[in-house]
N, C-alpha and C positions, 0 to 999 in steps of 0.2 A: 424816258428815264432822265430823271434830273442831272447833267453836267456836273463833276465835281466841281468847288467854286476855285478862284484863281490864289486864293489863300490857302487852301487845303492842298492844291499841286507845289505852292511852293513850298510846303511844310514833307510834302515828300518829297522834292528833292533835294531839302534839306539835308534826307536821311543817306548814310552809306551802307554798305554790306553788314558793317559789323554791328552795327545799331538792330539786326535779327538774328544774331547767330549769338549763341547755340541754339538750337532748335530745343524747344522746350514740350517734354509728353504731352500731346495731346488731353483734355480732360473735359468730363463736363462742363454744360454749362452753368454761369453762374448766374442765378436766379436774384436780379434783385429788384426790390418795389420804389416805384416812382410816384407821386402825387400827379403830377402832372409833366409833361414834356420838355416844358419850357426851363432853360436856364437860367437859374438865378443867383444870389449871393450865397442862398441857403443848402449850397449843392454844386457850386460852380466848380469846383478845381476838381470833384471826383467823377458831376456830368462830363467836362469836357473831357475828361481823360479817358471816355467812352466811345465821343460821339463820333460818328460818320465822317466827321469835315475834320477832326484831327487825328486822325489816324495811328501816326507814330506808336501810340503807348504801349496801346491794346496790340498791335502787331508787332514791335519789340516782343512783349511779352509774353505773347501768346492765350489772350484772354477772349474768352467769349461768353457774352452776358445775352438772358432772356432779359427783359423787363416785364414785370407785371404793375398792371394798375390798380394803388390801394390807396384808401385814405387814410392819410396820418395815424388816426386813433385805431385803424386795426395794425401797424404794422410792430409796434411793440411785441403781440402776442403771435401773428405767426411769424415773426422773427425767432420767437420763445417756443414755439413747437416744431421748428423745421419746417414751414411752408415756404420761405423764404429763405435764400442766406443773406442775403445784406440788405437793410431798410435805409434807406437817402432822405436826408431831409425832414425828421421825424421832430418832436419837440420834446424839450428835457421833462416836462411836467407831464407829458404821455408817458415817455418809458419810465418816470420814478415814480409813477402810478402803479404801472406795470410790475414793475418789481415787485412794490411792496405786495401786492395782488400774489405774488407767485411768481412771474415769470423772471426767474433768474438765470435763465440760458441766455435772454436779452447782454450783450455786451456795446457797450458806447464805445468807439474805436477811433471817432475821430467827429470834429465840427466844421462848419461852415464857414462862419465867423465869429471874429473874436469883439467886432463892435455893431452895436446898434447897425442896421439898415434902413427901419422903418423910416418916413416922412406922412407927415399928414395932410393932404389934399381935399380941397374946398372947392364946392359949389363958387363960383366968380364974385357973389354979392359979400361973400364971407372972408374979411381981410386979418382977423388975429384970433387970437387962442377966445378971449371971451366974447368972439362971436356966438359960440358957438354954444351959448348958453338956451337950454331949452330944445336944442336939434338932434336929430338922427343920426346916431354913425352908425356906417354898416363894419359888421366884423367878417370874418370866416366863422367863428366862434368864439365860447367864452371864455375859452382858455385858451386860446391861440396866443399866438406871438403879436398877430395884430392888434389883439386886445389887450393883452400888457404896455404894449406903446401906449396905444390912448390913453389908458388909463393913466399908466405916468406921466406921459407929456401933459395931461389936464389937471392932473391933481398937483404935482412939481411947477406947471408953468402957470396956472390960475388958477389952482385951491379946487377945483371939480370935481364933484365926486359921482361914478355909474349910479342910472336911475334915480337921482337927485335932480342935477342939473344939468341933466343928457339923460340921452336912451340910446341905449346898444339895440342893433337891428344886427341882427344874426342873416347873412346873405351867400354865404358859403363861400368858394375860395375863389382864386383871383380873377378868370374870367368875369364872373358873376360879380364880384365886387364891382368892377369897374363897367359892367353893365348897368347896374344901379346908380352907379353916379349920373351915369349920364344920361339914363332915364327920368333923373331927378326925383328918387324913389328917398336917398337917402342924402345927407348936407357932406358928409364929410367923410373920408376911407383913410385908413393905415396902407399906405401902400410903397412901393422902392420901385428904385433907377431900373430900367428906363421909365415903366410905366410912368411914374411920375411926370416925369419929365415931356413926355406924349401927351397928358393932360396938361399942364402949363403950356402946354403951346397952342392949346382948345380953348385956353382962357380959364382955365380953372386956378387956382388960386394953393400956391403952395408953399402951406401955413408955416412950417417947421420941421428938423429934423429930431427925429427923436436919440440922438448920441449926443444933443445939446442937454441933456435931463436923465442922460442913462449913462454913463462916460464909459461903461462896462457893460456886455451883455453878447452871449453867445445865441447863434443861431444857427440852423441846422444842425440837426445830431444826425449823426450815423451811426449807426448799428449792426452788429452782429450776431450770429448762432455761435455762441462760445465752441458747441459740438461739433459743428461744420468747419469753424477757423481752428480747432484743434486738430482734426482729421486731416484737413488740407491746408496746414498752414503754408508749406512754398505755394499754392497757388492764390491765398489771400497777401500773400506778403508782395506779392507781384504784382497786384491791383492797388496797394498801396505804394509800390515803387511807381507805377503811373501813376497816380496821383500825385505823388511828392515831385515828380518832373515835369507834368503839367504845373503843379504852381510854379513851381522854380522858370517856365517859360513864360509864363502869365507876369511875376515879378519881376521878372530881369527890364530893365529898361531899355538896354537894347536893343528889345523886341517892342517896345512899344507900339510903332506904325502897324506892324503885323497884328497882335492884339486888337487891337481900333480896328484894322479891318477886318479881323475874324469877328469878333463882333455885330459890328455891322450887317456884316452876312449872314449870322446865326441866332443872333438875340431877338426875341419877339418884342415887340413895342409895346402891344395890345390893340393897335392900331391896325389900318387895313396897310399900309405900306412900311418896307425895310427901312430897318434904321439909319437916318442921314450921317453923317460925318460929321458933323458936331454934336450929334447926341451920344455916339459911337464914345468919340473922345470925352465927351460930359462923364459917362458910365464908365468910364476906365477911370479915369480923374477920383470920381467918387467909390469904386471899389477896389484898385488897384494902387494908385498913389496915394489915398488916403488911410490903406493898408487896414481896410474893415478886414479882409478876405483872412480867414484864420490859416495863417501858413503851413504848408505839409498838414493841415490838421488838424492843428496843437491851437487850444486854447489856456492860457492859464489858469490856477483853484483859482484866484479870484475875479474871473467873469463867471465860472459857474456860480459860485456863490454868490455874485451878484443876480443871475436869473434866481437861486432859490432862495431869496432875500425877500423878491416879489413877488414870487409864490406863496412867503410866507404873510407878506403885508396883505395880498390878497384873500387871505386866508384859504389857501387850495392847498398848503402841506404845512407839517407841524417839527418842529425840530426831531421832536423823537422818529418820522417818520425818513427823516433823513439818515441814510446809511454812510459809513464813512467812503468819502468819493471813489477809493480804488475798488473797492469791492463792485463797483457800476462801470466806470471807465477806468479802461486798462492801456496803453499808450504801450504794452510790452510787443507787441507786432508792429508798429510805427517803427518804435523805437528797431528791430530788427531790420527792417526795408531802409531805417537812415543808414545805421551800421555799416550794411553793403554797398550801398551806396556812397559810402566815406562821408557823410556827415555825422556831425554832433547829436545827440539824443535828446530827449525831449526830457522834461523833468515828470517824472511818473507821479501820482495823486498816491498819499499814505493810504493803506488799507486798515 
């Protein structure tokens, strides 16, 4: 049995008595979907406030989560029938599909980030944007978030346009991507800190970041069963007060060192070895002090609107298919978990 790490003991004994009292009813568990395990921008302040190695939240509060594993494009819908109650990490252009389809039990409750994460990464021979004229990127898919970057960062940074002067290679999600590269299957990937960062150190070449071509753009949606968070709203308002206190630990900067070495400890590289201490510090730098990571949650209308700006230049959604934002995300549970919490509120979207 794996030792807890030396960062996760000091976060408990950070805690006192009162940080679990009151005892709070026991209740089901909370059922939510994961893409995949790994930590990342698109999921960071609501995975840690789950995971194993930080403890605090989830045992403040008295939360207990199943995870099941779903791919992105189904989690709109069994969000929207009760197979799941909360979906992590899902994409705006999946659930406002979803929607308009029907499922409007789907509720957006909160994001990941509020700026770009993507970077674009090259095969070693490939040193700028119109290298990369004539070559293979690989995506997750075509409507992914990875495939919005490229696309912007080439059409914004050197007039490129998909299937013209490139070709999208659809290669599925991130292990796999970064399989590809390194097989030399495909020239170039959409991919974020650390990964990134682990292939620049292989000698791969890392071309640009995509918030240099996008100054706006949310990522990660979260989701919920409006049914389920009406029945059990004090036990979702609880998973959003961890949440809101995991970032507020993640942001405070005099947790920094701790952070970098939670990290370290817990972030996958994509690599066969734990992340070193400057990469630690790199990925804090670029998610934390650069303040991508969407606070408590909250992104403002104008990143959404900037994701379905793209959507619409893409041509994957049509004004009329857009609903007014409140009627899709609803920020009234945030906004109740800050309240108790004695913070400020978030600015709700017109419905």
């Amino acid at each position: 049995m794996r030792r807890p790490s030396l960062v996760a003991a000091a976060l408990m004994a950070s805690l006192t008595l009162s940080d679990f009292t009151p005892p709070v009813r026991a209740e089901d568990k909370i059922k939510v979907s994961v893409p995949s395990s790994d930590i990342t921008a698109f999921c960071m302040g609501i995975r840690i406030a789950r995971h194993p190695n930080y403890p605090a939240p989830a045992k403040k509060y008295n939360l207990d989560f199943e995870t099941v594993a779903m791919p992105i494009p189904q989690v709109p819908l069994a969000v929207s029938t009760n197979d799941i109650n909360i979906g992590e990490c899902s994409g705006i252009s999946t659930v406002f599909n979803a929607w308009n389809k029907g499922a409007k039990n789907v509720m957006i409750f909160a994001f990941g980030s509020a700026l770009p994460v993507y970077q674009l990464v090259a095969q070693p021979a490939i040193k700028k944007l119109e290298d990369l004229k004539g070559k293979n990127i690989g995506i997750p898919g075509i409507q992914s978030a990875g495939a919005e970057a490229v696309e912007m960062i080439l059409k914004r940074g050197a007039k490129f346009a998909p299937q013209k002067d490139y070709e999208y290679v659809t290669v599925g999600a991130a292990a796999a991507t970064m399989a590809a590269l390194l097989a030399g299957k495909i020239d170039a990937v959409p991919y974020f800190a650390p990964f990134t960062y682990e292939l620049e150190k292989q000698g791969y070449t890392l071309l640009t970041d995509a918030v240099k071509y996008m100054p706006q753009y949310v990522t990660g949606t979260h989701v919920v069963s409006r049914d389920w968070a009406n029945k059990n709203r004090g036990q979702f308002v609880r998973v959003l007060k961890a949440m809101i206190e995991t970032d507020d630990w993640l942001n405070d900067p005099a947790n920094e060192k701790l952070v970098v070495a939670w990290f370290a400890d817990n972030i996958a590289t994509g690599g066969p070895n734990k992340m070193d201490a400057a990469t630690a510090q790199r990925t804090y730098d670029f998610y934390v002090r650069d303040k991508r990571l969407a606070l408590h949650g909250y992104a403002p209308e104008s990143a959404v609107r900037a994701n379905l700006d793209i959507l619409k230049e893409r041509g994957y959604i049509t004004d009329a298919e857009i609903p007014a934002l409140g009627q899709v995300i609803d920020f009234s549970f945030l906004n109740q978990a800050l309240k108790e919490l004695g913070k400020p509120p978030v600015q709700e979207y017109a419905k």
